[in-house]
C-alpha positions in Angstrom: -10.5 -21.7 -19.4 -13.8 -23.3 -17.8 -15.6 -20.7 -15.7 -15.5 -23.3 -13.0 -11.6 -23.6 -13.3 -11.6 -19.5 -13.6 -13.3 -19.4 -10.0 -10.4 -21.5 -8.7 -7.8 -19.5 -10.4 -9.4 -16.1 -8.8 -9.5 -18.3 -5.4 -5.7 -19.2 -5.7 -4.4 -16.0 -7.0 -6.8 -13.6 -4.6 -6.2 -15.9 -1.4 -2.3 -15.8 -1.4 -2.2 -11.9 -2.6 -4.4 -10.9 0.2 -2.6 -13.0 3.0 1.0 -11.5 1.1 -0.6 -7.6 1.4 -1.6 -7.9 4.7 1.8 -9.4 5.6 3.5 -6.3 3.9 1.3 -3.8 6.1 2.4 -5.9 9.3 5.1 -3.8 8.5 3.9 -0.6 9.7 1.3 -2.0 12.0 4.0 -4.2 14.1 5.6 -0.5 14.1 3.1 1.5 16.0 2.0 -1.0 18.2 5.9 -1.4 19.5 6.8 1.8 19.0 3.1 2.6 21.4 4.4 0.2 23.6 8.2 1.0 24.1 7.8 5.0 23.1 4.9 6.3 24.4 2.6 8.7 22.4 5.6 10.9 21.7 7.1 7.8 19.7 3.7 7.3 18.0 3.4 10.8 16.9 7.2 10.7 15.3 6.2 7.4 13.6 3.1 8.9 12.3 4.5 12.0 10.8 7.5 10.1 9.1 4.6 7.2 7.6 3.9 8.9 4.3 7.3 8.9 3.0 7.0 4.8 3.1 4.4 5.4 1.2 5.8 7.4 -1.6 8.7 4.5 -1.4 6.3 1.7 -1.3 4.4 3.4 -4.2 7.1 3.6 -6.5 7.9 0.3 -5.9 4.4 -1.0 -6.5 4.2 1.4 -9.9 7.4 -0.1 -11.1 6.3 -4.1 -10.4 2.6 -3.6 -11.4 2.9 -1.8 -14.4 5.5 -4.2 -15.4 3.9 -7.5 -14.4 0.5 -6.0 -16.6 2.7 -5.8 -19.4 4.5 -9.1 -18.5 0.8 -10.4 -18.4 -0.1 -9.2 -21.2 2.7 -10.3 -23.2 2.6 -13.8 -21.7 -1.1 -13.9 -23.0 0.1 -13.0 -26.7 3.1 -15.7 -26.5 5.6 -12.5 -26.6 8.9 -13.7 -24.7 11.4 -11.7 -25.8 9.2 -8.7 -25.3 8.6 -10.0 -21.3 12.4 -10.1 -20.7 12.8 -6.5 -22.5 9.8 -5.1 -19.5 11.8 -6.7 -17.4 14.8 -6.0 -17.8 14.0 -2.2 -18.1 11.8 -2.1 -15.2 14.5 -3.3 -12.9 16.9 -0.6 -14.3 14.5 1.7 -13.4 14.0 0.6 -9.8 17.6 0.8 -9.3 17.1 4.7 -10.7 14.6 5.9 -8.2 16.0 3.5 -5.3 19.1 6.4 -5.4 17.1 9.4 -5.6 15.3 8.0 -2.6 18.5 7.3 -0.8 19.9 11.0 -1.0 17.7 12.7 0.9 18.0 10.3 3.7 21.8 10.4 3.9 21.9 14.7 3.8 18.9 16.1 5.5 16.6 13.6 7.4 15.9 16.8 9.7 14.9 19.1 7.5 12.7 17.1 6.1 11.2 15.9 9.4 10.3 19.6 9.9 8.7 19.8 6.7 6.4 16.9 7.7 5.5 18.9 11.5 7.7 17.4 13.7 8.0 19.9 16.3 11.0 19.8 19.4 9.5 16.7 21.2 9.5 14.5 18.2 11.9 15.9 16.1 15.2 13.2 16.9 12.9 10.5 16.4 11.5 11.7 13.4 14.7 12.2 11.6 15.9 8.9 12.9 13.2 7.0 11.5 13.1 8.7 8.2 17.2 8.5 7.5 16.9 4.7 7.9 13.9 4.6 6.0 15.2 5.8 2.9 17.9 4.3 2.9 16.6 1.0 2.9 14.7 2.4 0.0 16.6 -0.2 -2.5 14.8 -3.0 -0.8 11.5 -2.2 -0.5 11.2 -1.1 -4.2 12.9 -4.1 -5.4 11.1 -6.3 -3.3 7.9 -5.0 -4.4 8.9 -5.8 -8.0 9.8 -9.2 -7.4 6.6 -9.8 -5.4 4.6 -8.7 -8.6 7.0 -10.3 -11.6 7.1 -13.7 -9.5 3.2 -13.8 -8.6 2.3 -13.4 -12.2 4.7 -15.8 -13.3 2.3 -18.3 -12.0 3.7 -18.2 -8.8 1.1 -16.3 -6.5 1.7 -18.9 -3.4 5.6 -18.4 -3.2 5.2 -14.4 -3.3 2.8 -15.0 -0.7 5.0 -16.9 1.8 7.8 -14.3 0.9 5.8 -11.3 2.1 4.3 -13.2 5.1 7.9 -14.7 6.1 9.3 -11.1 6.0 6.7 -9.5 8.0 6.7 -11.4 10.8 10.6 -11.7 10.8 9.5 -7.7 11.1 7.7 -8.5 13.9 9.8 -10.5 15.8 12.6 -8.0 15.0 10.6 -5.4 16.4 10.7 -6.8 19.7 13.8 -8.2 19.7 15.3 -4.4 18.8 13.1 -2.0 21.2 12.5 -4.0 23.8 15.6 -6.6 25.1 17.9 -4.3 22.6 16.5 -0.8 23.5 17.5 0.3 20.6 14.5 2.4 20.5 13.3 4.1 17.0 16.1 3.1 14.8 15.1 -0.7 16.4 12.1 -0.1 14.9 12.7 1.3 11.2 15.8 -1.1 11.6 13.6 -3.9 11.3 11.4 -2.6 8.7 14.0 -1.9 6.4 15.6 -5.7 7.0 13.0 -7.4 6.2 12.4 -6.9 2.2 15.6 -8.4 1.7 14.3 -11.5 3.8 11.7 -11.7 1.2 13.5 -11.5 -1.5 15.7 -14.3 -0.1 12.5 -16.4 0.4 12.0 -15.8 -3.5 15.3 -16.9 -4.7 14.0 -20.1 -5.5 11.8 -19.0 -8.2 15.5 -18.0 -10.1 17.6 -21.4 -9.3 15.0 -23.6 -10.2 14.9 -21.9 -13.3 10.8 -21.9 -13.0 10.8 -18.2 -14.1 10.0 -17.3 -17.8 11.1 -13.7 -17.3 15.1 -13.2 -17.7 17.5 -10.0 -17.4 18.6 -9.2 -20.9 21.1 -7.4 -22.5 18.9 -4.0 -23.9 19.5 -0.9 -24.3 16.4 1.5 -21.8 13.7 1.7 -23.9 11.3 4.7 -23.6 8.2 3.6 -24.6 8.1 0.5 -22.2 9.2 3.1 -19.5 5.9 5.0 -20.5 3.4 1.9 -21.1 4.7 0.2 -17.7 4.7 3.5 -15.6 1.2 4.5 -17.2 -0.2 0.8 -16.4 1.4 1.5 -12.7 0.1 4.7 -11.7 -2.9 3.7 -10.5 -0.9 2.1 -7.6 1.5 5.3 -7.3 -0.8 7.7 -6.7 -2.7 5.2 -4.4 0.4 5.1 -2.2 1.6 8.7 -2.4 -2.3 9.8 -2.5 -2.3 8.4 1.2 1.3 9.4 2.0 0.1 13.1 1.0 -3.3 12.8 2.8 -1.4 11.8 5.9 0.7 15.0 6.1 -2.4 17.3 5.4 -4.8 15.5 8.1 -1.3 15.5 10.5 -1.0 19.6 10.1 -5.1 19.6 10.3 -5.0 17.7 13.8 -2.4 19.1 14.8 -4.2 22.6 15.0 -7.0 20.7 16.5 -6.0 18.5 19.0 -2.3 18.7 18.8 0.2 15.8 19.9 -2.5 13.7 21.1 -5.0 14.0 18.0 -2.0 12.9 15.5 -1.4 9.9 18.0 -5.0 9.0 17.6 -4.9 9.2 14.2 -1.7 7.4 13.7 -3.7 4.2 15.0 -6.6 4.9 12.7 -4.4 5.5 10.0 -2.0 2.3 10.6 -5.6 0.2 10.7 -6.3 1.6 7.6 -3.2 0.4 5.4 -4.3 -3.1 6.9 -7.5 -2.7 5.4 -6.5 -0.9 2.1 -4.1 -4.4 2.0 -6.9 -6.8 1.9 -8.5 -4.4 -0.7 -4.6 -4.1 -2.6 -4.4 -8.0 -2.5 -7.7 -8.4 -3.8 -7.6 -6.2 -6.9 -3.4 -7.1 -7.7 -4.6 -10.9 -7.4 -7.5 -10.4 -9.9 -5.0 -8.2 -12.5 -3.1 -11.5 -13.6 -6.0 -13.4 -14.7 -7.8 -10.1 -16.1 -4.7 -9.2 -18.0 -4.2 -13.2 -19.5 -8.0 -13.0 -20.4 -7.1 -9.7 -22.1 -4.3 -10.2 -23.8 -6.4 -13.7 -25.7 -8.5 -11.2 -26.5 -11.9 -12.8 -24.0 -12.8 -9.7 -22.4 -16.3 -11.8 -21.2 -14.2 -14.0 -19.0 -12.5 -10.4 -18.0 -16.0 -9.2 -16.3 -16.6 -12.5 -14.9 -13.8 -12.0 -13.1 -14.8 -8.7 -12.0 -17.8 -10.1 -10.5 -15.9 -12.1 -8.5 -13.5 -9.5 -7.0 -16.9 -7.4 -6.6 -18.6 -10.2 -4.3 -15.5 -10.9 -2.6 -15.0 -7.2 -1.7 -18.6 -6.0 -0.3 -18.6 -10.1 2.1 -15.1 -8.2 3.2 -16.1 -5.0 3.8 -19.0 -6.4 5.9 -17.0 -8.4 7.3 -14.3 -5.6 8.5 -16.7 -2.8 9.5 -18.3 -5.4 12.1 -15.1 -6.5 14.0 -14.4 -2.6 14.2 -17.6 -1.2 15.6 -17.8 -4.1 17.5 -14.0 -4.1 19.2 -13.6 -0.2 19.2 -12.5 0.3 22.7 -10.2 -2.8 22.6 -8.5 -2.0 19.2 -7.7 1.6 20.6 -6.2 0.2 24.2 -3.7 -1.8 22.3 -1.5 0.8 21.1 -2.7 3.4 24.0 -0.1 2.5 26.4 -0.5 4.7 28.4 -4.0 4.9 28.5 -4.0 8.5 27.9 -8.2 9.2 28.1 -8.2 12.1 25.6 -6.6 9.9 22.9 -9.0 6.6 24.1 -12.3 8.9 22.7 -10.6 10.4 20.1 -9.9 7.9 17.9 -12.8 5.8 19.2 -15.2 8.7 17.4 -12.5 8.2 14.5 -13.1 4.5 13.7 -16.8 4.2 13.4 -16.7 7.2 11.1 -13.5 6.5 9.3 -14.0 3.2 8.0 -17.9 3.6 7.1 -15.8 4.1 3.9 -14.3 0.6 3.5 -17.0 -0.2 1.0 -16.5 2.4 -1.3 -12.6 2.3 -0.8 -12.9 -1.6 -1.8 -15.0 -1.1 -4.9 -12.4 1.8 -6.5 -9.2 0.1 -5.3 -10.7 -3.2 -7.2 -12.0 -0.9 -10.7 -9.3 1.4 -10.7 -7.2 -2.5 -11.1 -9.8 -4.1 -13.8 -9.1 -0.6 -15.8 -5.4 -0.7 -15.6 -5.5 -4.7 -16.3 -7.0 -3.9 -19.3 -4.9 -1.4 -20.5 -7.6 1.4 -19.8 -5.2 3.5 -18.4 -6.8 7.2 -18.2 -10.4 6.0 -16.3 -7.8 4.3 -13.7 -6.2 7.7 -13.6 -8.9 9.7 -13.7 -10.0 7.5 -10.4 -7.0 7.1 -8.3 -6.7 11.3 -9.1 -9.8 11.9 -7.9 -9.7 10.1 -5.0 -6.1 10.7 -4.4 -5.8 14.5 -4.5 -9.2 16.1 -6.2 -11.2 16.2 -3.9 -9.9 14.2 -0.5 -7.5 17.2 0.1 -9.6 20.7 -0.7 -12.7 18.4 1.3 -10.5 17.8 4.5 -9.6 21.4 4.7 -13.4 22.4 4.2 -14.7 19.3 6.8 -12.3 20.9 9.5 -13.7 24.4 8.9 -17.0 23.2 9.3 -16.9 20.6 12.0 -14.0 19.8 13.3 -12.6 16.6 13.9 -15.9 14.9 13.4 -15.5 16.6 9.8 -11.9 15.0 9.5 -13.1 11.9 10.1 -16.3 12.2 7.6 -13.6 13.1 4.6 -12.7 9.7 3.5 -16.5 8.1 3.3 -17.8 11.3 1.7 -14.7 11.5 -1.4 -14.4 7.6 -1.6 -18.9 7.3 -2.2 -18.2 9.7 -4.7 -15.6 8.9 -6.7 -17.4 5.2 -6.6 -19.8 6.8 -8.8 -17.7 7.9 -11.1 -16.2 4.6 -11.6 -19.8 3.0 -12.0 -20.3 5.8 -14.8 -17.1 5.1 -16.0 -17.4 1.5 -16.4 -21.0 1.9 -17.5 -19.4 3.9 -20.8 -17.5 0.6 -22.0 
C-alpha cells in the first residue's frame, strides 16, 4: 500500500471510529445532562456513583471485540479464514458467558451493591434503580461492542460508525422523551441507555444479509488458547474501562469526605466530560489498530510506525484542540448540567476542569501506544501501560494528593500519573 493511499486509509478508518466513540459516550453524557436537568444534584450524584459499573460492562465488551478483531486482523493479513471464523465464533460464546454473570447481580441485589459504591439514604433508590437496569441490559452493550469492532475491521469502519451514532442519539432523544413528557425519572434514563445497543446492532444487520462479511459463526468446539490470545490482545481496553470505573469509586469515597454530595456532583460532570474526551482518544487509537494489525500481519512493520505517526500528529492537534474549548467555555460547560445553579458546585468543578484535563495530552499519547503495542501483538508493554496507569499509581497517588492538598490534589492526580506513565511508554517503545 502507497503511503499516500495509507494516509487515506488512516483518514477513513480514524474519522468514522472517532465520530462512532464519541457517539457511544453520548450515552452517559445525554445521562447527566437529563438526569441534571430532571433530578437535580441528588439525581447526578446517584448517576455518578452507579457510572463505573458501565464501565466494567463496557470494558468487557470492548476486551472481547478488540482482542478478537486484532486477531481477526491479523489473520485476514495472513489469508487465515477458517482461523477468523474459529476467533469469532469463540469470542461470541464468550460474550454470551460474561453478559450472564453481569446480569445476576442486577436481578438479586442492586442495593447492596449501591451501598458498596457510597450511596447513602438520599441517593440510595436511585442508585439501585439505575444499576438493576444497567446490568441487565448487560447482553447488549457487550455484544454491541463486539459487533462494532468485528464489522469495522471487516472493512467496514463507516457502517459501525453510523450504527453507534444512530443509537446514541436515539439515546438521546429517548432521554427526553422518558424523563421529561414520561417522568419516568431514573429508570427513563438507564431505560434509554440500555435500548439503544440493540438499535445499533439493528443498524448493522446489513453487514450479515448482504453477505459483505468474511467472518461466519462456525460449528467449534471453545478453544482455550484463542480465549487467551484474544483476551490478552483485549486487555489493554479492559483495564482502560474498569481502570476508570475503579478510579471513579475511589475519587467518589475521596470527595465525598471532602465536599460531600455536592463535590461528587461536580465531579460527575468532570468525569462524564472526560469519557467524551477519552472517546476521541478510544476512536483514534481502535481506528489505527486495523491498518497496524494488516501491516503486521504482511509482516511491514515500517508502514506500522508510519502509521503511528499519524495517530501521534492527530492526537497532540486534538488535544490542543480540546484543552482550548475547555479553558475557554469553563463557566458555560459547568451551568449546563448545574440546574440548579447550586454556587458551591459552579466553583468546584470550574477549579476541576482546568486542572483535570491539563492531562489530555498525556492521556492521548498512552491510549494511542498502549493500541500500536497490542496491534502488534506486544501484549505485556500494553499491559504494563494500561496497569500503570490504571491502578499503579492513579489510586495510591489520589489517596496521597488528598492528604496533601485537598481537592486541588484530586484534581492534580490524573495529569501527574498519565505524564508519567507517558514516559514509560516512550522508553518502552524506544527498546523495540
Amino acid at each position: 500500500m502507497e503511503q499516500s493511499s495509507c494516509f487515506r486509509e488512516f483518514v477513513r478508518y480514524t474519522v468514522f471510529s472517532v465520530l462512532g466513540t464519541l457517539g457511544v459516550s453520548c450515552y452517559i453524557l445525554a445521562d447527566t445532562f437529563f438526569v441534571s436537568k430532571g433530578l437535580g444534584t441528588n439525581g447526578l450524584a446517584a448517576l455518578n456513583l452507579a457510572i463505573p459499573v458501565y464501565n466494567f460492562i463496557h470494558g468487557t465488551g470492548l476486551m472481547l471485540g478488540m482482542g478478537g478483531a486484532t486477531k481477526f486482523s491479523v489473520c485476514k493479513g495472513q489469508n487465515h479464514q477458517g482461523e477468523v471464523n474459529r476467533i469469532y465464533t469463540n469470542i461470541l460464546e464468550l460474550a454470551l458467558l460474561l453478559s450472564v454473570l453481569f446480569m445476576l447481580p442486577g436481578a438479586l441485589f442492586p442495593y447492596r451493591l449501591a451501598n458498596l459504591l457510597g450511596a447513602d439514604e438520599a441517593v440510595l433508590e436511585m442508585t439501585a434503580t439505575y444499576l438493576r437496569w444497567l446490568l441487565i441490559f448487560s447482553p447488549a452493550f457487550i455484544l454491541n461492542d463486539v459487533y462494532v469492532c468485528f464489522v469495522r475491521n471487516d472493512d467496514s469502519p463507516q457502517l459501525a460508525m453510523a450504527a453507534m451514532m444512530i443509537g446514541s442519539f436515539a439515546n438521546i432523544f429517548l432521554d427526553y422523551l422518558f424523563i421529561f413528557p414520561m417522568q419516568m425519572g431514573i429508570f427513563g434514563a438507564v431505560f434509554a441507555t440500555g435500548f439503544s445497543p440493540l438499535i445499533s446492532m439493528a443498524v448493522m444487520s446489513p453487514h450479515w444479509l448482504k453477505k459483505k462479511n468474511t467472518f461466519h459463526w462456525v460449528r467449534t468446539r471453545p478453544c482455550l488458547t484463542i480465549a487467551r490470545q484474544s483476551l490478552s490482545l483485549g486487555f489493554p481496553s479492559l483495564v482502560a474501562q474498569v481502570s476508570s470505573g475503579l478510579v471513579m469509586i475511589v475519587f467518589n469515597i475521596i470527595i465525598l469526605g471532602l465536599k460531600g454530595n455536592t463535590g461528587v456532583a461536580a465531579y460527575g460532570i468532570i468525569a462524564n466530560l472526560s469519557l467524551v474526551v477519552t472517546a476521541v482518544y478510544s476512536g483514534l487509537a481502535q481506528g489505527m489498530q486495523p491498518l497496524v494489525s494488516q501491516f503486521y500481519g504482511m509482516g511491514n512493520m515500517p508502514q506500522t510506525r508510519v502509521v503511528l505517526r499519524y495517530a501521534v500528529v492527530a492526537m497532540v492537534v486534538l488535544s490542543g484542540i480540546i484543552y482550548g474549548v475547555i479553558a475557554l467555555f469553563t463557566q458555560p460547560i459547568i451551568a449546563i448540567f448545574n440546574s440548579e445553579n447550586n454556587r458551591e458546585l459552579q466553583e468546584i468543578a470550574a477549579v476541576g476542569l482546568r486542572l483535570y484535563f491539563v492531562s489530555s495530552p498525556f492521556i492521548g499519547y498512552n491510549t494511542v501506544l498502549a493500541m500500536f503495542f497490542t496491534s502488534v501483538e506486544r501484549a505485556m508493554p500494553a499491559h504494563i501501560l494500561s496497569l500503570l496507569r490504571g491502578f499503579i499509581l492513579i489510586i495510591p497517588a489520589a489517596f496521597g494528593f488528598s492528604v496533601l492538598w485537598g481537592m486541588t490534589g484530586v484534581w492534580m492526580v490524573y495529569p501527574v500519573v498519565e505524564a508519567v506513565v507517558m514516559l514509560f511508554g516512550l522508553w518502552a517503545d524506544r527498546r523495540v
